[in-house]
C-alpha positions as protocol buffer text, in pm:
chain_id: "A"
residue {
  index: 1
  type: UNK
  ca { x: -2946 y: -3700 z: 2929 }
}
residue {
  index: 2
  type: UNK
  ca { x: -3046 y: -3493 z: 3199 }
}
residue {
  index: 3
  type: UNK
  ca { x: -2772 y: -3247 z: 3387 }
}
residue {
  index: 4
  type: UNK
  ca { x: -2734 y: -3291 z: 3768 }
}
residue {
  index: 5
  type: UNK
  ca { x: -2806 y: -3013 z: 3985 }
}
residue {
  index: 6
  type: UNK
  ca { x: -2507 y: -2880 z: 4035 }
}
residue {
  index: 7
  type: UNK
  ca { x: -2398 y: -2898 z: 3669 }
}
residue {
  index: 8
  type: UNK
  ca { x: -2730 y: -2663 z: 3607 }
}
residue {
  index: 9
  type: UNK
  ca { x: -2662 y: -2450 z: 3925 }
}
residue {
  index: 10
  type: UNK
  ca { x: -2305 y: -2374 z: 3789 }
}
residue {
  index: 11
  type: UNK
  ca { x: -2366 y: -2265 z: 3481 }
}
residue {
  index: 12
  type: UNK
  ca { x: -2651 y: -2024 z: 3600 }
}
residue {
  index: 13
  type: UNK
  ca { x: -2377 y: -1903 z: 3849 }
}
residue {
  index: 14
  type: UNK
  ca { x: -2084 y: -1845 z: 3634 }
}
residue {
  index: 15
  type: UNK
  ca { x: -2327 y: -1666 z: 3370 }
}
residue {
  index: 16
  type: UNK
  ca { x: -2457 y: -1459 z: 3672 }
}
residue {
  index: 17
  type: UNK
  ca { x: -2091 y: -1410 z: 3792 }
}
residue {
  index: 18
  type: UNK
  ca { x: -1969 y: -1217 z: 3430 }
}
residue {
  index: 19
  type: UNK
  ca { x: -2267 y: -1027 z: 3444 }
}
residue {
  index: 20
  type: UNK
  ca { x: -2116 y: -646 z: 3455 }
}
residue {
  index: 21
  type: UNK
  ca { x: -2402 y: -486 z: 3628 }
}
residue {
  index: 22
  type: UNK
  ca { x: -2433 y: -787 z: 3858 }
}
residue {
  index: 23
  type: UNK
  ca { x: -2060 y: -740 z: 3944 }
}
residue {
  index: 24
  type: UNK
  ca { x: -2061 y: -373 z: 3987 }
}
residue {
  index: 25
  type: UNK
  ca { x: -2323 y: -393 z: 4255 }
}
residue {
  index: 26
  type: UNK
  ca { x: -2195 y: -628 z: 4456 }
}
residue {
  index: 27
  type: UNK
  ca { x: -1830 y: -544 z: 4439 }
}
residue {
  index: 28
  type: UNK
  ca { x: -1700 y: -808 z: 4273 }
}
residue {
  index: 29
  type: UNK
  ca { x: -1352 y: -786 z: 4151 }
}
residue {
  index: 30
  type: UNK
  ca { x: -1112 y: -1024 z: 3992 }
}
residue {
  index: 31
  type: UNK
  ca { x: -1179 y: -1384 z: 3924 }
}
residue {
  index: 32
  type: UNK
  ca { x: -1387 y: -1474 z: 4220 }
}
residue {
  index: 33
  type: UNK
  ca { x: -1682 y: -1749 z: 4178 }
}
residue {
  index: 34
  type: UNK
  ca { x: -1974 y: -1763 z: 4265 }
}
residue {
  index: 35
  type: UNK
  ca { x: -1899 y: -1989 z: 4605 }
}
residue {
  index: 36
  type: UNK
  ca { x: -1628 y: -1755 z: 4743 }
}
residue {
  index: 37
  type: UNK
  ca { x: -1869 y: -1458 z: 4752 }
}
residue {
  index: 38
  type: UNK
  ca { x: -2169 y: -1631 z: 4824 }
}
residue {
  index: 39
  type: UNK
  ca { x: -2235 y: -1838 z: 5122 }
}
residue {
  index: 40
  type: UNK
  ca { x: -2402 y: -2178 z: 5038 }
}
residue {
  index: 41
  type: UNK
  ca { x: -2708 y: -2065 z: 5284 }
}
residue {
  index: 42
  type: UNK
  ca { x: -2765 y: -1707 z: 5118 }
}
residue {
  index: 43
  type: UNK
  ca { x: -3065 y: -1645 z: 4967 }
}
residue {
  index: 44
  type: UNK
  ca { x: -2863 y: -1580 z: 4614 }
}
residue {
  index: 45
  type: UNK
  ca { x: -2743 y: -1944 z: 4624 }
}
residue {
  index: 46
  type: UNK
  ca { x: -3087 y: -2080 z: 4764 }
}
residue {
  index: 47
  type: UNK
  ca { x: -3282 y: -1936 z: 4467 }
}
residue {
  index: 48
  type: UNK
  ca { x: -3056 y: -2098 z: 4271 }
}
residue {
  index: 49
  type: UNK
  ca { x: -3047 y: -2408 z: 4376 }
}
residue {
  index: 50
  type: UNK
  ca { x: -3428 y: -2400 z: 4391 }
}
residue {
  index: 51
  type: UNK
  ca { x: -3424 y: -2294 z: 3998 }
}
residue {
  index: 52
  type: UNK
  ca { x: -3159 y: -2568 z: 3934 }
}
residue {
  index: 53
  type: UNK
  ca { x: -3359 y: -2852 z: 4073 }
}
residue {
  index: 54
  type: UNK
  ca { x: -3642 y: -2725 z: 3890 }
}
residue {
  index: 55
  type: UNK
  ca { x: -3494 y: -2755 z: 3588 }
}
residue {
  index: 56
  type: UNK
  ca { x: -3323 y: -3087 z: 3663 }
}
residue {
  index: 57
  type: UNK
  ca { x: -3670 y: -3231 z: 3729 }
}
residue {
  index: 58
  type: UNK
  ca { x: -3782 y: -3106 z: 3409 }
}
residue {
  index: 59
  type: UNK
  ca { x: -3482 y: -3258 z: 3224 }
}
residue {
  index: 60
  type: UNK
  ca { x: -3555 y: -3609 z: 3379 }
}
residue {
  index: 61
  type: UNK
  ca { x: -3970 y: -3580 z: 3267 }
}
residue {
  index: 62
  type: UNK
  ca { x: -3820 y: -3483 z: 2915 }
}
residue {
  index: 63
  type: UNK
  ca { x: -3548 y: -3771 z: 2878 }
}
residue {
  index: 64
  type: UNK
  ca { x: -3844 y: -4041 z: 3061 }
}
residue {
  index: 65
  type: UNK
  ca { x: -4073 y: -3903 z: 2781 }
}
residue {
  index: 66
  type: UNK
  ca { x: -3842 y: -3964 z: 2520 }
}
residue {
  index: 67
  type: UNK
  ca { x: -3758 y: -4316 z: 2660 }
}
residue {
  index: 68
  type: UNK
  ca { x: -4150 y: -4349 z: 2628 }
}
residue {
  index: 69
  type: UNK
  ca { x: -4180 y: -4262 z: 2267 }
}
residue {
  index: 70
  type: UNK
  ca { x: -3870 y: -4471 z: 2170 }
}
residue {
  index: 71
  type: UNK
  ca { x: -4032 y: -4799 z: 2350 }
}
residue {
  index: 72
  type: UNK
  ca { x: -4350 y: -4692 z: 2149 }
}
residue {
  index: 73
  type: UNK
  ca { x: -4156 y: -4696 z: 1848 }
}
residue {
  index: 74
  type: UNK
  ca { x: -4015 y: -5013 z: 1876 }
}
residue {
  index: 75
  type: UNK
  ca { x: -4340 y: -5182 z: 1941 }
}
residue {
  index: 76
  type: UNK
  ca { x: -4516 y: -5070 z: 1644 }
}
residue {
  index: 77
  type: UNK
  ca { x: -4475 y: -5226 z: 1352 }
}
residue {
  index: 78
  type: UNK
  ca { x: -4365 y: -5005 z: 1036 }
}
residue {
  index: 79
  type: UNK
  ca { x: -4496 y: -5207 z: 731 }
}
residue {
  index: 80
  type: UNK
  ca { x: -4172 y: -5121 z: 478 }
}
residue {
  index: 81
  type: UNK
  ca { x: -4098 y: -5295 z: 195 }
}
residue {
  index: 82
  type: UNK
  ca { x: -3815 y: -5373 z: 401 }
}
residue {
  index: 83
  type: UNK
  ca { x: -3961 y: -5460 z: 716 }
}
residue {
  index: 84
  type: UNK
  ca { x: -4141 y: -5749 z: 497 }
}
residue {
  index: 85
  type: UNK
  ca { x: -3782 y: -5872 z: 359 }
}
residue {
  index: 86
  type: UNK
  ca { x: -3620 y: -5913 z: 699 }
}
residue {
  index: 87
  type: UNK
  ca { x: -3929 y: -6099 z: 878 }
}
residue {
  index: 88
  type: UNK
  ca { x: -3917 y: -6338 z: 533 }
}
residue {
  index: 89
  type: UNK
  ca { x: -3538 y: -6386 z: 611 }
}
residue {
  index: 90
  type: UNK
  ca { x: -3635 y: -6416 z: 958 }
}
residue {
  index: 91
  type: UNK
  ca { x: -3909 y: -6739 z: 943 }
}
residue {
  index: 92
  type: UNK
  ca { x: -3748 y: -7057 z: 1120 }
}
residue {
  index: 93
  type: UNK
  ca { x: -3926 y: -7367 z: 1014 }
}
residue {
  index: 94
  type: UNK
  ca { x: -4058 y: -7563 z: 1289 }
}
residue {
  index: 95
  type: UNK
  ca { x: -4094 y: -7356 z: 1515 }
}
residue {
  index: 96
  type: UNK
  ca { x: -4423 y: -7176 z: 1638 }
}
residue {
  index: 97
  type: UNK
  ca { x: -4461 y: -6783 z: 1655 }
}
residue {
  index: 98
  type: UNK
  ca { x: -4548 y: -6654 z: 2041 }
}
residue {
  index: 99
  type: UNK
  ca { x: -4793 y: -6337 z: 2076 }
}
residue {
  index: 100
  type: UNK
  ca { x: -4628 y: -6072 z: 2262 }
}
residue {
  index: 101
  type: UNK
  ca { x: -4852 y: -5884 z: 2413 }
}
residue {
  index: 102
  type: UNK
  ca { x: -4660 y: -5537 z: 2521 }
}
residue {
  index: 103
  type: UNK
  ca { x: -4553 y: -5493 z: 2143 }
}
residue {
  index: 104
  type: UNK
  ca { x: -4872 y: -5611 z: 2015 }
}
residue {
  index: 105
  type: UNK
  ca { x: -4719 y: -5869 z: 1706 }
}
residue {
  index: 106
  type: UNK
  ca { x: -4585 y: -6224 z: 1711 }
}
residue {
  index: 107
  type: UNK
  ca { x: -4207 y: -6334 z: 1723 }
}
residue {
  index: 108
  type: UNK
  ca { x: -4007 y: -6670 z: 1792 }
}
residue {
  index: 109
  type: UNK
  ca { x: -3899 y: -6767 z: 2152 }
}
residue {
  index: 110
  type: UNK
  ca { x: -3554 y: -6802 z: 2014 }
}
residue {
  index: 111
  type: UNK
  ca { x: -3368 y: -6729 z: 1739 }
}
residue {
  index: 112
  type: UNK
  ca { x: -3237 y: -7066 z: 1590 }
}
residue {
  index: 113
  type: UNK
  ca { x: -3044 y: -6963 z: 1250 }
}
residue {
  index: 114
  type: UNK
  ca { x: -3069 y: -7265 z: 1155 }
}
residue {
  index: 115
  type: UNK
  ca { x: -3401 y: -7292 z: 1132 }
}
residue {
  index: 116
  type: UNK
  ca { x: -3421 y: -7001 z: 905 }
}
residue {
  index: 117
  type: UNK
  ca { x: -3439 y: -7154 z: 563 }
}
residue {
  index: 118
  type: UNK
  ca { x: -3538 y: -6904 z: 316 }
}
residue {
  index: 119
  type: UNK
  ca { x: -3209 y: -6718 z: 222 }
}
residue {
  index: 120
  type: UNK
  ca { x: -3329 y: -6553 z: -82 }
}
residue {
  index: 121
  type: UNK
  ca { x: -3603 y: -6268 z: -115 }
}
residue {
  index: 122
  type: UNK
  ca { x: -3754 y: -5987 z: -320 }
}
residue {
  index: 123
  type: UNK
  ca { x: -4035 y: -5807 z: -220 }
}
residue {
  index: 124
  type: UNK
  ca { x: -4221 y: -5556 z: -469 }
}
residue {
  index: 125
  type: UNK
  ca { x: -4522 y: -5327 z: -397 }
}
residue {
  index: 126
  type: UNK
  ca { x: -4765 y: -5372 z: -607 }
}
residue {
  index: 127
  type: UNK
  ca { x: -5009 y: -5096 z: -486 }
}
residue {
  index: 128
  type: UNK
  ca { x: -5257 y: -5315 z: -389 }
}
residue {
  index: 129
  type: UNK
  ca { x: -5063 y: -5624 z: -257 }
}
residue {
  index: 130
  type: UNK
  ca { x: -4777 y: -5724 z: -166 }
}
residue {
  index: 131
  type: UNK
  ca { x: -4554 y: -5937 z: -377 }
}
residue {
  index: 132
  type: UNK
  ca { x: -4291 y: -6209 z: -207 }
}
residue {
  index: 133
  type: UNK
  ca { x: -4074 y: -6415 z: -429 }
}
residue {
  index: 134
  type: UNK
  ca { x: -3853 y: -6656 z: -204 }
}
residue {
  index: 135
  type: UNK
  ca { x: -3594 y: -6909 z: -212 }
}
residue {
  index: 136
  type: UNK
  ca { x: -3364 y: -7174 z: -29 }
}
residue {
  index: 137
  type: UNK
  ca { x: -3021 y: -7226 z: -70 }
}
residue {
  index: 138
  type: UNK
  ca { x: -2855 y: -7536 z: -259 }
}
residue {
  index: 139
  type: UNK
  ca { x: -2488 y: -7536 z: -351 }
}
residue {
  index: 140
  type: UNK
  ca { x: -2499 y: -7161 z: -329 }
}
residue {
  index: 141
  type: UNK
  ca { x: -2759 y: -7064 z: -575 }
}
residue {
  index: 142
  type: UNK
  ca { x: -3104 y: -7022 z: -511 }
}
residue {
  index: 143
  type: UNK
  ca { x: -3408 y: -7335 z: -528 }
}
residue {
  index: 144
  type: UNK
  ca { x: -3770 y: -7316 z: -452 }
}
residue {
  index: 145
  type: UNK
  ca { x: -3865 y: -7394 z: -130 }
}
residue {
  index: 146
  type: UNK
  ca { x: -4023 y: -7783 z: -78 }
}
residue {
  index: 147
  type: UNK
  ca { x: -4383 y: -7799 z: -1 }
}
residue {
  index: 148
  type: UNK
  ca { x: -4349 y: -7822 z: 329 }
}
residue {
  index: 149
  type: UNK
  ca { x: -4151 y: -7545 z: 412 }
}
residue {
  index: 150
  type: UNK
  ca { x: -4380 y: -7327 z: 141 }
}
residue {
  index: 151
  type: UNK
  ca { x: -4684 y: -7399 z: 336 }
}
residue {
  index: 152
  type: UNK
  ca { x: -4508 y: -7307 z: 644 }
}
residue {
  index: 153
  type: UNK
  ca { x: -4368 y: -7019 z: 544 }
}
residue {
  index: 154
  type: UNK
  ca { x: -4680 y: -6863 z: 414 }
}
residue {
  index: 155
  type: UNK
  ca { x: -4890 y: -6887 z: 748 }
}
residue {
  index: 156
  type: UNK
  ca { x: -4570 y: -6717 z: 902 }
}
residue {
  index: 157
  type: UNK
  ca { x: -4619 y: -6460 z: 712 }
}
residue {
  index: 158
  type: UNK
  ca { x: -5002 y: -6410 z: 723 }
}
residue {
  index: 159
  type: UNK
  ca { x: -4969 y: -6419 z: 1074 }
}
residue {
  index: 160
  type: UNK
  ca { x: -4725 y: -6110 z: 1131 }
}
residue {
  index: 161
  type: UNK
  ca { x: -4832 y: -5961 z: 813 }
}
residue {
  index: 162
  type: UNK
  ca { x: -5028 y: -5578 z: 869 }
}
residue {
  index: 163
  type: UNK
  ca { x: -5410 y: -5608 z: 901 }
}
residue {
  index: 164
  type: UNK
  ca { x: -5598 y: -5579 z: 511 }
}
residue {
  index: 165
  type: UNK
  ca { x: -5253 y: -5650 z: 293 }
}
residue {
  index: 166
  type: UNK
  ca { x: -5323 y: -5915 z: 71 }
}
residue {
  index: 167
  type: UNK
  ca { x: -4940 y: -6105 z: 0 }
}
residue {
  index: 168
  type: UNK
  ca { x: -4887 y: -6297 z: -309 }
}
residue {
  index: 169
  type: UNK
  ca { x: -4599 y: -6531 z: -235 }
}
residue {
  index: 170
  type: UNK
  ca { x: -4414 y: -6799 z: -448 }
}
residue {
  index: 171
  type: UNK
  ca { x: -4100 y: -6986 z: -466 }
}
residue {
  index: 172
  type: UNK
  ca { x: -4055 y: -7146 z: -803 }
}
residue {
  index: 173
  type: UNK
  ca { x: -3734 y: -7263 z: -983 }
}
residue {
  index: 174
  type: UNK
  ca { x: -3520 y: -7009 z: -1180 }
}
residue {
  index: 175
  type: UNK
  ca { x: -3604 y: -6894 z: -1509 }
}
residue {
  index: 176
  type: UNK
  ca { x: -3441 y: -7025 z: -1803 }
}
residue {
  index: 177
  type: UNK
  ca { x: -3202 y: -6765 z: -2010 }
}
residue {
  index: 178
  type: UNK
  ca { x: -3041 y: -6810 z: -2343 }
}
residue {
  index: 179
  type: UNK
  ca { x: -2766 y: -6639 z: -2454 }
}
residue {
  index: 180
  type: UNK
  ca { x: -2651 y: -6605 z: -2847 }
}
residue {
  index: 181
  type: UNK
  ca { x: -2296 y: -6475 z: -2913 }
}
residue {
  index: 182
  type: UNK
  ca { x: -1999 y: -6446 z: -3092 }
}
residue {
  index: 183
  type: UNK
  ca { x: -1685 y: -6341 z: -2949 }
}
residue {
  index: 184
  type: UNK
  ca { x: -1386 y: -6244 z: -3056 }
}
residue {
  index: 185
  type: UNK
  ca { x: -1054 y: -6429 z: -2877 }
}
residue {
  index: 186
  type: UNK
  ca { x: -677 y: -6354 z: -2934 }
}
residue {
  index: 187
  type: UNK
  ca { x: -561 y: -6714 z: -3018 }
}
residue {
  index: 188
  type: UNK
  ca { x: -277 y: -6705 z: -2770 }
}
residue {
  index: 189
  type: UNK
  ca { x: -489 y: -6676 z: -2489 }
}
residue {
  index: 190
  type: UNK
  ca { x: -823 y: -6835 z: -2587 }
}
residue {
  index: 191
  type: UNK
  ca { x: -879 y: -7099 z: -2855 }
}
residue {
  index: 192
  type: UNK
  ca { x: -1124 y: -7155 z: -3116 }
}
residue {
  index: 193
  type: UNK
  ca { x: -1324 y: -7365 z: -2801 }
}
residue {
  index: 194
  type: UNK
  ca { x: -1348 y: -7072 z: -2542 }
}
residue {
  index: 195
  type: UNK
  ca { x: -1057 y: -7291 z: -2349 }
}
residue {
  index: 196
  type: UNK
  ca { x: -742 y: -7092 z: -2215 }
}
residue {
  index: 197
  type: UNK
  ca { x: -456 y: -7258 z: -2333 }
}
residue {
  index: 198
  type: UNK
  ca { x: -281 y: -7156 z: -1981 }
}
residue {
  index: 199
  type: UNK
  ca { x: -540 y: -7398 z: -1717 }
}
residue {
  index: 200
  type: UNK
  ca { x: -763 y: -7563 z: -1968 }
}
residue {
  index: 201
  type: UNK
  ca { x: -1056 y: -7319 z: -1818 }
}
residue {
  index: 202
  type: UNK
  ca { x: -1337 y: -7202 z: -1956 }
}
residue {
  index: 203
  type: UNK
  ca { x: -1350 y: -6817 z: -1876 }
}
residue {
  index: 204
  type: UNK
  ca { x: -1638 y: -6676 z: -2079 }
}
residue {
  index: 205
  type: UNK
  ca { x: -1864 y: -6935 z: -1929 }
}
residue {
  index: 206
  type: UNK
  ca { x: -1700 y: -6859 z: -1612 }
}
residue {
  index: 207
  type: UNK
  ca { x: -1770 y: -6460 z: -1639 }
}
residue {
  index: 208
  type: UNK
  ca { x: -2121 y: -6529 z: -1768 }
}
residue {
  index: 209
  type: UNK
  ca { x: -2218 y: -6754 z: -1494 }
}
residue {
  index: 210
  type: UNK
  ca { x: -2075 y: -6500 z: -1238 }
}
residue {
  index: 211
  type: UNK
  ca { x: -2243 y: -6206 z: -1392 }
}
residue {
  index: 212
  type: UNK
  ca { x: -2592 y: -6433 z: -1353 }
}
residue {
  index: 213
  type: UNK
  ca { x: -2523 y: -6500 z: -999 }
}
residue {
  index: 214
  type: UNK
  ca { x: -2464 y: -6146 z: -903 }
}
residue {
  index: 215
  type: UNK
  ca { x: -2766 y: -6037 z: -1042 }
}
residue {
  index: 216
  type: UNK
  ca { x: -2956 y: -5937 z: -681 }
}
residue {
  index: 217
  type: UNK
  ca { x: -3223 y: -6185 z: -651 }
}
residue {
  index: 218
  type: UNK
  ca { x: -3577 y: -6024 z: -824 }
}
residue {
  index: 219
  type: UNK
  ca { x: -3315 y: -5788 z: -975 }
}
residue {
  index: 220
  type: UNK
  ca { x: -3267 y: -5741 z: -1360 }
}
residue {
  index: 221
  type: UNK
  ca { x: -3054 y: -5895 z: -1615 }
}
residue {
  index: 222
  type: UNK
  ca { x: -2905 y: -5656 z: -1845 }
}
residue {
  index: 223
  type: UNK
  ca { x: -2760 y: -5698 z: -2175 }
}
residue {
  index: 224
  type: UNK
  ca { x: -2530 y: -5429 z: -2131 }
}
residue {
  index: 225
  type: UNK
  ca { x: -2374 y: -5549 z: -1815 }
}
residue {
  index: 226
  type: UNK
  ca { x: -2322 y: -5883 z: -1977 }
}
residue {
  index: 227
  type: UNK
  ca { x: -2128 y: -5769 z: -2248 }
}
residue {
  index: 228
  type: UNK
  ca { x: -1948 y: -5546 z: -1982 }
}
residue {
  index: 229
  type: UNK
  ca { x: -1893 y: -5865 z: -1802 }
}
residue {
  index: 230
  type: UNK
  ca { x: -1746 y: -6025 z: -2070 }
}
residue {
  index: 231
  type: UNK
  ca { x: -1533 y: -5786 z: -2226 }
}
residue {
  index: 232
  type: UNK
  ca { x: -1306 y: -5823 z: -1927 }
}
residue {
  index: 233
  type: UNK
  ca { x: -1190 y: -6156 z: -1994 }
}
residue {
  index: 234
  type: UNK
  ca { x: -876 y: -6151 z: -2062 }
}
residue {
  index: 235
  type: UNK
  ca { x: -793 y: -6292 z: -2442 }
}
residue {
  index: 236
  type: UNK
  ca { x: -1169 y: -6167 z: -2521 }
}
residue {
  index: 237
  type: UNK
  ca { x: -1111 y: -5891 z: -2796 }
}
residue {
  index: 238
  type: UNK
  ca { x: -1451 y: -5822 z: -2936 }
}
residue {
  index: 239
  type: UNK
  ca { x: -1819 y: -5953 z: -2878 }
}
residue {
  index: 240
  type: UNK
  ca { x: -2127 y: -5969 z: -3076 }
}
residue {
  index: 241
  type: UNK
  ca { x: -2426 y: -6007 z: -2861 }
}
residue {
  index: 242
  type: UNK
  ca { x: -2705 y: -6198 z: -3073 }
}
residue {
  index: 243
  type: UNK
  ca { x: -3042 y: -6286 z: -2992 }
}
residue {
  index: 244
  type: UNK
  ca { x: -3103 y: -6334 z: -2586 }
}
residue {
  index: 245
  type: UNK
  ca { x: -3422 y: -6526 z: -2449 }
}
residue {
  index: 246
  type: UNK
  ca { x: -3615 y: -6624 z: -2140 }
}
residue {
  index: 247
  type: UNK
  ca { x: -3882 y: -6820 z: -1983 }
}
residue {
  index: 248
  type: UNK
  ca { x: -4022 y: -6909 z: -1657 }
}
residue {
  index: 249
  type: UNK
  ca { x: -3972 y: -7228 z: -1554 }
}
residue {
  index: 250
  type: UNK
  ca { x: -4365 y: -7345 z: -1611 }
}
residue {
  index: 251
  type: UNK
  ca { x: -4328 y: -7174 z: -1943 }
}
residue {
  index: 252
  type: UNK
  ca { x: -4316 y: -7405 z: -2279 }
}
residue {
  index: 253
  type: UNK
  ca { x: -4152 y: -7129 z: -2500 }
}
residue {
  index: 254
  type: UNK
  ca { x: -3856 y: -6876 z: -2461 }
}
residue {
  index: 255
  type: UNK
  ca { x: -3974 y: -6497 z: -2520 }
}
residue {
  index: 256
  type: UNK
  ca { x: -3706 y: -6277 z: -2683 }
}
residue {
  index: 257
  type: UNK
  ca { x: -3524 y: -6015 z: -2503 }
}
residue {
  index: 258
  type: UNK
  ca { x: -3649 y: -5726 z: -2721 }
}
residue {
  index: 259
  type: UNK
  ca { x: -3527 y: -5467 z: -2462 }
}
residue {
  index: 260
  type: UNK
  ca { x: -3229 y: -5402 z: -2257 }
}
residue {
  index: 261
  type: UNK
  ca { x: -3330 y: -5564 z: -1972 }
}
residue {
  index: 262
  type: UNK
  ca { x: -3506 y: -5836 z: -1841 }
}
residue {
  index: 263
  type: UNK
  ca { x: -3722 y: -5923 z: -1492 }
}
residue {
  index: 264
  type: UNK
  ca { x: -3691 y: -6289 z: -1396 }
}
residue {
  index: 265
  type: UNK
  ca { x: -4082 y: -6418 z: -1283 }
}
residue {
  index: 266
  type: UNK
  ca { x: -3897 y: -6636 z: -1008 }
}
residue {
  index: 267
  type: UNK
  ca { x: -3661 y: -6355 z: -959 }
}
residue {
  index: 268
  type: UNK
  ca { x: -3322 y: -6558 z: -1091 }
}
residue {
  index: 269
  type: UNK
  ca { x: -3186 y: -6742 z: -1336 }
}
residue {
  index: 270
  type: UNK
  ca { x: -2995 y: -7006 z: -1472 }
}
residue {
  index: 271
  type: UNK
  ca { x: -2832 y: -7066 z: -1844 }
}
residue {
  index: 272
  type: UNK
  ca { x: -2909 y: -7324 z: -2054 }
}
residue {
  index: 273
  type: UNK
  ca { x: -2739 y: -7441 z: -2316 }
}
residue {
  index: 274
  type: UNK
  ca { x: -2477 y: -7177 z: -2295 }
}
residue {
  index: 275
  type: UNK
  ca { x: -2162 y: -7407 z: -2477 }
}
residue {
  index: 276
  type: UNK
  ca { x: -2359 y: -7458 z: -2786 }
}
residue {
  index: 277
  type: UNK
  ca { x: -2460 y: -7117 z: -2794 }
}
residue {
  index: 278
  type: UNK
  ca { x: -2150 y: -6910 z: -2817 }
}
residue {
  index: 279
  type: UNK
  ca { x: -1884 y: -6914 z: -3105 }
}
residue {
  index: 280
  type: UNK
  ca { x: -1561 y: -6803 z: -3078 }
}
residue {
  index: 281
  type: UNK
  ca { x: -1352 y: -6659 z: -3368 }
}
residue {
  index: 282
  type: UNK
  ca { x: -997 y: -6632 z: -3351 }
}
């Protein structure tokens, strides 16, 4: 922000006014300023004034040039891999995009929250293209968007999409993920059923299922974690992960987790058949 004049005037002044040389040849003594030697019309305040205003006006072309480049900023659009996750976030269904010219890209008259039903996204670069997996919301866990909404959603994004990127995007139900393993319980916690004998609850499923939905959507599941995940039950002593598998939804067979990790294709999961798959011992 620029100074005012006088801000710019004083401190020329009081630098002027320590000066040693400056003081010995006009007699200064003591702690007078600048205004009680100087009258306000003497050529020693004039120039100063005139230098002050000179550089005031300079200050105000620098902060108006600044102002410029910011505003030029903001107009332009930075293709991130993030700027493509918040304008998915940001498409409200229904509801037609409006050219602005001044920023040169298209946006919504309003924002209507609402209207903004994807509420799940993971957005890769794959060098060439761009790749978009999306989801709604049901219940609190991700679902594929309908048709509808798909189509919609797809020539929102072509339209405020950069110039010559090619986007693959899809919204397709959760992959399917097995999980094999036996797990050691103390029997006066957990019974021979996985049931605590305090609430009648279920807490390996429990800590499975929450490790699965805390997985970041497009992120990775990871055997490690899992195990992690459920060696904090309380009453769990021991675990033996066995054999883990996965397929997309289309898919007619489960591939086996041979690694560490796995990458859903719709970017989440959900379990299946998880109470016939574990055993506990006591």
């Amino acid at each position: 922000m620029a100074r005012t004049i006088a801000e710019i005037k004083k401190e020329m002044t009081d630098a002027y006014m320590s000066n040693s040389i400056i003081r010995d040849i006009y007699g200064i003594t003591g702690d007078a300023d600048f205004d009680s030697v100087f009258s306000p019309v003497s050529i020693e305040s004039t120039l100063f004034y005139i230098f002050a205003a000179t550089a005031h006006v300079i200050e105000q072309m620098f902060d108006q040039f600044k102002t410029d480049v910011e505003e030029r900023i903001d107009a332009n659009i930075i293709p991130t891999v993030r700027w493509y996750h918040s304008s998915a976030l940001a498409f409200q269904y229904g509801d037609p995009l409006v050219y602005d010219p001044e920023k040169y890209q298209f946006r919504y008259s309003a924002i209507d929250e609402a209207k903004q039903l994807v509420k799940y996204v993971a957005v890769k670069d794959r060098g060439g293209s761009i790749q978009i997996l999306v989801s709604g919301d049901e219940g609190g866990l991700p679902c594929p968007l309908t048709g509808d909404v798909l189509t919609a959603f797809k020539s929102y994004m072509n339209s405020i999409k950069i110039a010559g990127v090619i986007l693959s995007i899809q919204s397709m139900k959760a992959d399917d993920i097995r999980i094999n393993a036996t797990i050691e319980v103390d029997p006066m916690v957990i019974n021979a059923s996985g049931i605590r004998l305090t609430d009648g609850s279920k807490p390996v499923l429990a800590a499975i299922n929450d490790y699965l939905k805390g997985i970041e959507y497009g992120g990775k599941f990871n055997k490690t974690k899992l195990v992690d995940a459920i060696q904090k039950v309380e009453g769990v002593l021991d675990i033996e992960l066995g054999e883990c598998a996965a397929k997309a939804a289309s898919a007619t067979e489960y591939n086996v987790i041979k690694n560490n990790n796995y990458t859903a294709v719709a970017g989440c999961f959900i379990l299946n058949s998880l109470e016939t798959s574990l055993t506990y011992v006591v």
